[in-house]
N, CA, C and O atoms as a GROMACS GRO file, in nm:
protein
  304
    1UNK      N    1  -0.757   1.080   0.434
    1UNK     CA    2  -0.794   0.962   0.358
    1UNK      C    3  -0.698   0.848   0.394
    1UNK      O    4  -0.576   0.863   0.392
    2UNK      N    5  -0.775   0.701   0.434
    2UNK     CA    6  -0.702   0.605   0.440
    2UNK      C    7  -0.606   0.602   0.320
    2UNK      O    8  -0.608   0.677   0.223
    3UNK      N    9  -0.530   0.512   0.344
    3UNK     CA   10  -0.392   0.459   0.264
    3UNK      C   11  -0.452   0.320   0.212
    3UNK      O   12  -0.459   0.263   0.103
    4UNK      N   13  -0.485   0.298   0.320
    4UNK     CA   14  -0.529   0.092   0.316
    4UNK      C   15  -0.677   0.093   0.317
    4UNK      O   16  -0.730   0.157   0.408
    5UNK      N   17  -0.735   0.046   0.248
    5UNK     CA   18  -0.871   0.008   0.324
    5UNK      C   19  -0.906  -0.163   0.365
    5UNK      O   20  -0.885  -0.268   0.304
    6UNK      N   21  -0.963  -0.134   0.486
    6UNK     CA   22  -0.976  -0.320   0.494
    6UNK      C   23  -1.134  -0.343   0.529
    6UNK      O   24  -1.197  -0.275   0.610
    7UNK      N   25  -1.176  -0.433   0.467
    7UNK     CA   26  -1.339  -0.437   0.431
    7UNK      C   27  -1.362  -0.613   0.451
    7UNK      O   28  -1.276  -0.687   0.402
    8UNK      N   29  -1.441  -0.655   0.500
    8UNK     CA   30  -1.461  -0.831   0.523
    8UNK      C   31  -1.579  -0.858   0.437
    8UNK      O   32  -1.680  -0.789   0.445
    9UNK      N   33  -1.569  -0.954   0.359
    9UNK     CA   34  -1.656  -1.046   0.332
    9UNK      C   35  -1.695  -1.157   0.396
    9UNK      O   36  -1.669  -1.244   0.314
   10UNK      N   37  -1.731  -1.199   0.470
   10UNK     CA   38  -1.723  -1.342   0.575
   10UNK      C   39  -1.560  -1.388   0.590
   10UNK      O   40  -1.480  -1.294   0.591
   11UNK      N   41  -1.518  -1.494   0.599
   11UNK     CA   42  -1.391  -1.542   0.585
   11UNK      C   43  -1.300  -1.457   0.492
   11UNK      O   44  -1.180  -1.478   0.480
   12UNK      N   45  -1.363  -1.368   0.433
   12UNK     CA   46  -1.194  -1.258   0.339
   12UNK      C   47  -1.200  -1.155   0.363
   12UNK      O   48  -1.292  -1.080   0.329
   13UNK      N   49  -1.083  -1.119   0.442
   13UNK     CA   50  -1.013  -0.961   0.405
   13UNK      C   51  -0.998  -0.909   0.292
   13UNK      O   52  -0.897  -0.941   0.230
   14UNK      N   53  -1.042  -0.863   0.264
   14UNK     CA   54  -0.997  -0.766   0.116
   14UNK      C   55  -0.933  -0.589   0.206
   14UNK      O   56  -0.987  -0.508   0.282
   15UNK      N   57  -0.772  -0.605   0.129
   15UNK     CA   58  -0.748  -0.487   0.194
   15UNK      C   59  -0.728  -0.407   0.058
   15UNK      O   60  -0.669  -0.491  -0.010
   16UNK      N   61  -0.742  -0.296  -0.020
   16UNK     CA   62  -0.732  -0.242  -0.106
   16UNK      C   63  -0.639  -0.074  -0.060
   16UNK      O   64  -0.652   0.019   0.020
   17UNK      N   65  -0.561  -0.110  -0.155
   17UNK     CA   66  -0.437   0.038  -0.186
   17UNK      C   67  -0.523   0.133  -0.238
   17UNK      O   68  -0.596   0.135  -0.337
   18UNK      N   69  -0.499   0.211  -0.151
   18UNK     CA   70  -0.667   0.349  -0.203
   18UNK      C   71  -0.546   0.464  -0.237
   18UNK      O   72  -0.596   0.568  -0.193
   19UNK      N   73  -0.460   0.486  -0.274
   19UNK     CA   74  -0.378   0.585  -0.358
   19UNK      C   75  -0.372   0.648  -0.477
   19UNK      O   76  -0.290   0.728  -0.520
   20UNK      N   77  -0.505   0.586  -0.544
   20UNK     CA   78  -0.540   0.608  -0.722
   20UNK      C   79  -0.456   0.701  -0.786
   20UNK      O   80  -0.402   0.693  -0.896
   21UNK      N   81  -0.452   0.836  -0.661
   21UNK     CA   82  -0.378   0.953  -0.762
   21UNK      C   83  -0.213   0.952  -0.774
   21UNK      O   84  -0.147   1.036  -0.834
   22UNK      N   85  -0.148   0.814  -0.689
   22UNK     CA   86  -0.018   0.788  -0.691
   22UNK      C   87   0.013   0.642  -0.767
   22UNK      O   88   0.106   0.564  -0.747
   23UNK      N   89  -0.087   0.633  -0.853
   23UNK     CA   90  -0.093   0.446  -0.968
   23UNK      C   91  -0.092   0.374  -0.802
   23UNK      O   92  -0.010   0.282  -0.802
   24UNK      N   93  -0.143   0.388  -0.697
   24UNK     CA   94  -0.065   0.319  -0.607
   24UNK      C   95   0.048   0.267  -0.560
   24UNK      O   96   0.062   0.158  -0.504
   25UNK      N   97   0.137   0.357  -0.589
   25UNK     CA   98   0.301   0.369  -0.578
   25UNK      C   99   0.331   0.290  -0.425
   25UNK      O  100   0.296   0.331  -0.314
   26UNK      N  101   0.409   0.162  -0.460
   26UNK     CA  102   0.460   0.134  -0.290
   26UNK      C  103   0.592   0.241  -0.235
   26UNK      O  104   0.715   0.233  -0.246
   27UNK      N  105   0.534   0.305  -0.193
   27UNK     CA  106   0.627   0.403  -0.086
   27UNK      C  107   0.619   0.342   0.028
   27UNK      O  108   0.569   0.234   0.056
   28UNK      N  109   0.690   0.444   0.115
   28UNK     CA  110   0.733   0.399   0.292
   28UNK      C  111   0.612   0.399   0.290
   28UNK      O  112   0.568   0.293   0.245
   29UNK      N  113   0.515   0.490   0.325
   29UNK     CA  114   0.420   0.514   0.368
   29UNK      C  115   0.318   0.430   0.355
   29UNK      O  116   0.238   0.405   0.445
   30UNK      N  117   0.314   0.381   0.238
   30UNK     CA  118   0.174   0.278   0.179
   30UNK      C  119   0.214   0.143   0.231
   30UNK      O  120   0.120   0.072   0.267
   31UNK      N  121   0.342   0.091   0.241
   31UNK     CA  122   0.379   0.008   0.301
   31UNK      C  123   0.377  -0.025   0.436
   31UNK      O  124   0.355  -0.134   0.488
   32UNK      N  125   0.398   0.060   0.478
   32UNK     CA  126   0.376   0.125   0.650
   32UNK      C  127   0.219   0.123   0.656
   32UNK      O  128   0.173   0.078   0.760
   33UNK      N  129   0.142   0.158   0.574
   33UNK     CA  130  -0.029   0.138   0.620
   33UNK      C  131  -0.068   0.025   0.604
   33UNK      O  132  -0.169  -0.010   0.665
   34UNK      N  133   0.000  -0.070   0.516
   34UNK     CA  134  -0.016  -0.205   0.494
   34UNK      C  135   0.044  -0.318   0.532
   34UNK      O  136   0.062  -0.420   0.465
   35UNK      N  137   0.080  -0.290   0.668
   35UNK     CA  138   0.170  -0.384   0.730
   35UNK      C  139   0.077  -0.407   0.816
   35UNK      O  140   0.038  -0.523   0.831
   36UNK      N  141   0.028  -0.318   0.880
   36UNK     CA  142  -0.058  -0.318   1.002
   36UNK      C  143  -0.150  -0.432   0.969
   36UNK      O  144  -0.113  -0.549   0.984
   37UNK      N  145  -0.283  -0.395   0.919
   37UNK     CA  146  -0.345  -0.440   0.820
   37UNK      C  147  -0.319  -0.641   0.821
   37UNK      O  148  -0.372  -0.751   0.836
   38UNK      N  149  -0.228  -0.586   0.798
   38UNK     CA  150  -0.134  -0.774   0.706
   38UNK      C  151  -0.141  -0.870   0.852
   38UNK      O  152  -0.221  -0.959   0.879
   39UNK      N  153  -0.032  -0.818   0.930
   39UNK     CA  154  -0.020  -0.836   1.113
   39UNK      C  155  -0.136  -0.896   1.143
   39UNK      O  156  -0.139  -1.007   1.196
   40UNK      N  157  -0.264  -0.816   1.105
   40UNK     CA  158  -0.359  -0.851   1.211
   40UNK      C  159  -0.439  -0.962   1.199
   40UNK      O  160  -0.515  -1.015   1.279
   41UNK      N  161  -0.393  -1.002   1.020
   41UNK     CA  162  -0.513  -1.101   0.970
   41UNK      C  163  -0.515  -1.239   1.018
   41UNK      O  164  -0.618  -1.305   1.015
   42UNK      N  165  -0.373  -1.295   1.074
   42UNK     CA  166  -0.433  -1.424   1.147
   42UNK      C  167  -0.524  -1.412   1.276
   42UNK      O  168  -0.625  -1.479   1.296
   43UNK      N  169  -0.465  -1.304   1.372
   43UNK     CA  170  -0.596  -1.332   1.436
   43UNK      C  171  -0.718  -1.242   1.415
   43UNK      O  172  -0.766  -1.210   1.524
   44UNK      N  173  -0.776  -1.197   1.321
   44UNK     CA  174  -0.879  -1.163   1.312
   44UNK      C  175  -1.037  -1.284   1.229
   44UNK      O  176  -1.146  -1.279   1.171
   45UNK      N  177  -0.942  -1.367   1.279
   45UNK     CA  178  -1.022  -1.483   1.164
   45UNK      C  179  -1.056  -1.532   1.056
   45UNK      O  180  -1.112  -1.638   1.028
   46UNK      N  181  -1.003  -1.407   0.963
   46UNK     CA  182  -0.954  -1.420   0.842
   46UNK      C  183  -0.928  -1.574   0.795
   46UNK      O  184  -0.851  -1.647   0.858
   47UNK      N  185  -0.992  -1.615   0.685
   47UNK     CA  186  -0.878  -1.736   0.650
   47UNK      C  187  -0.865  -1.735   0.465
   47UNK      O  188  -0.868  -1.832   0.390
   48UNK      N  189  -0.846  -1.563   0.424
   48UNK     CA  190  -0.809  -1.542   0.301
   48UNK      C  191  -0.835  -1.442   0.306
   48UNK      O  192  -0.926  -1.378   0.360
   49UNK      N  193  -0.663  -1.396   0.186
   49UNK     CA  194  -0.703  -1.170   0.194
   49UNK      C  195  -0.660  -1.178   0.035
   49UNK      O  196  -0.587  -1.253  -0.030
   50UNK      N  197  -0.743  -1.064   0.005
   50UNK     CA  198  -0.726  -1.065  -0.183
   50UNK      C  199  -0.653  -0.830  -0.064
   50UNK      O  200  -0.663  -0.745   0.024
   51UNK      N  201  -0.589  -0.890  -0.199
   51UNK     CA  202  -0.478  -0.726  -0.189
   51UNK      C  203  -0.522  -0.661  -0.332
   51UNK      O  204  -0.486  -0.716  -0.436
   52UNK      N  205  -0.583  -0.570  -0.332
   52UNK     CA  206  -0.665  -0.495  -0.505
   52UNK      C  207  -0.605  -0.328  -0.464
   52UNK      O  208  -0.545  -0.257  -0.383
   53UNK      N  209  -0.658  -0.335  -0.559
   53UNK     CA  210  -0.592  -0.109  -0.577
   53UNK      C  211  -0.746  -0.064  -0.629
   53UNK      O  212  -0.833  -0.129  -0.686
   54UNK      N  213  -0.741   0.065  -0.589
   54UNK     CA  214  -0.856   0.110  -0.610
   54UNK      C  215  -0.793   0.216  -0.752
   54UNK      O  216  -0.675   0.201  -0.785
   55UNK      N  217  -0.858   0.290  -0.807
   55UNK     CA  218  -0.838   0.307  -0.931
   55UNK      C  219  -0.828   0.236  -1.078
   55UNK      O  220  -0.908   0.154  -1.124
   56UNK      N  221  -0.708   0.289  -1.142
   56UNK     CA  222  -0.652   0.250  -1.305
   56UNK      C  223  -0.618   0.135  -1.273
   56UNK      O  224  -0.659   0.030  -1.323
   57UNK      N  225  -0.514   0.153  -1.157
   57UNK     CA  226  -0.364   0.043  -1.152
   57UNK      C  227  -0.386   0.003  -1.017
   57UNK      O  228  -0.415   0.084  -0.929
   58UNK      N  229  -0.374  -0.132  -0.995
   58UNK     CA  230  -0.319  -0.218  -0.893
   58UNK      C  231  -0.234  -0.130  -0.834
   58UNK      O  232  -0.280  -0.058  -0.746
   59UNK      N  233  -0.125  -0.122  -0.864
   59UNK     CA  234  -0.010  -0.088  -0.841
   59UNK      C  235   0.070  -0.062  -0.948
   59UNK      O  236   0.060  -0.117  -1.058
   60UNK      N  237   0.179   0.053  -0.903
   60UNK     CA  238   0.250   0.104  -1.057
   60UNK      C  239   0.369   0.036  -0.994
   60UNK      O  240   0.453   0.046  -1.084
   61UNK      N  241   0.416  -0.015  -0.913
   61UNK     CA  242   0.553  -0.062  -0.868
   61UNK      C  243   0.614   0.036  -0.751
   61UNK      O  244   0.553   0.130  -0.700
   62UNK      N  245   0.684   0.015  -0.734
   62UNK     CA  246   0.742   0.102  -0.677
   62UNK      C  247   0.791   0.242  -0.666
   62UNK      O  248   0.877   0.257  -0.752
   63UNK      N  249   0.774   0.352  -0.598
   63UNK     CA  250   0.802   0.465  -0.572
   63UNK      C  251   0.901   0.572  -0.644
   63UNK      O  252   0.914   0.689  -0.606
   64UNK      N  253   0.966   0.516  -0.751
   64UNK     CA  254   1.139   0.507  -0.787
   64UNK      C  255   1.194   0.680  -0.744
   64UNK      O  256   1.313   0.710  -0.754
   65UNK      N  257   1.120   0.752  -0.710
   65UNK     CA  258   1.131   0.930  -0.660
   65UNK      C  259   1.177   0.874  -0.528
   65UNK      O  260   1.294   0.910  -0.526
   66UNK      N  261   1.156   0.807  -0.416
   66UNK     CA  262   1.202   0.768  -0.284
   66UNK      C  263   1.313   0.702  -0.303
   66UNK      O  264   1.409   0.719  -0.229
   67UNK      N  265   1.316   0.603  -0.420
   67UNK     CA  266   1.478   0.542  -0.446
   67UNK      C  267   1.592   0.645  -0.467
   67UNK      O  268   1.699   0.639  -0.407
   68UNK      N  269   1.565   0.721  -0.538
   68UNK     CA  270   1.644   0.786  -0.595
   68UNK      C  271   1.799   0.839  -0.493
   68UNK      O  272   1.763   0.888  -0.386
   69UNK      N  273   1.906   0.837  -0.505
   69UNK     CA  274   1.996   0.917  -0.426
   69UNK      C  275   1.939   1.079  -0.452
   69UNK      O  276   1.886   1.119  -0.555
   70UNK      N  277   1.965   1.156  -0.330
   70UNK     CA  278   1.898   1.293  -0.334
   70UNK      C  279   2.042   1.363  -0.398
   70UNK      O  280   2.156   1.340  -0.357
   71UNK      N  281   2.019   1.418  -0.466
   71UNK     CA  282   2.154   1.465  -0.544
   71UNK      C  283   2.256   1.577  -0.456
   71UNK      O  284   2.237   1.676  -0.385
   72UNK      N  285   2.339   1.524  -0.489
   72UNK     CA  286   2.463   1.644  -0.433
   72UNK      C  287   2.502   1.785  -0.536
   72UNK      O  288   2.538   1.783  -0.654
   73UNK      N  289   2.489   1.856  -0.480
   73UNK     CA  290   2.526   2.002  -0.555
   73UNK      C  291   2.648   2.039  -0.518
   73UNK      O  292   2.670   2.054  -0.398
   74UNK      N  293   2.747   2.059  -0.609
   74UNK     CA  294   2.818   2.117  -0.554
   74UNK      C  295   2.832   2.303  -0.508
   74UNK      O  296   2.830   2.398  -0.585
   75UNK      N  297   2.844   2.304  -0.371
   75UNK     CA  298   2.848   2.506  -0.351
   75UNK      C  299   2.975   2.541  -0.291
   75UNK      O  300   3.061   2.458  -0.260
   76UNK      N  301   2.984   2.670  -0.274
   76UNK     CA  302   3.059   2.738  -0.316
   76UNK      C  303   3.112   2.749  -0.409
   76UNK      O  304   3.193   2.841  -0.422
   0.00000   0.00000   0.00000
């Protein structure tokens, strides 16, 4: 399953965050599918992009499980 979807209406890109089952969490990854995407829209003739989420949520914000420092244990 795409990450991004990008769909034209005449003159608009509409690229939509298709992650529903992650609130559309910006992670590396979703960010990374949506760069591409972004890059291409001046020359694709584009001359307007609406950015929507598919699901509940637009977007829940950011990832904060990828922020996190990965914890240190101490062993032995």
């Amino acid at each position: 399953m795409e990450a991004v979807r990008v769909t034209r209406e005449g003159p608009v890109a509409v690229l939509e965050l298709a992650r529903p089952e992650t609130g559309n969490a910006l992670d590396r990854a979703l960010v990374a599918a949506l760069s591409a995407p972004l890059a291409a829209l001046p020359a694709s003739g584009a001359r307007a992009a609406v950015l929507t989420g598919s699901g509940r949520h637009f977007s829940t914000g950011a990832n904060l499980a990828e922020l996190a420092p990965t914890p240190r244990w101490p062993t032995g």
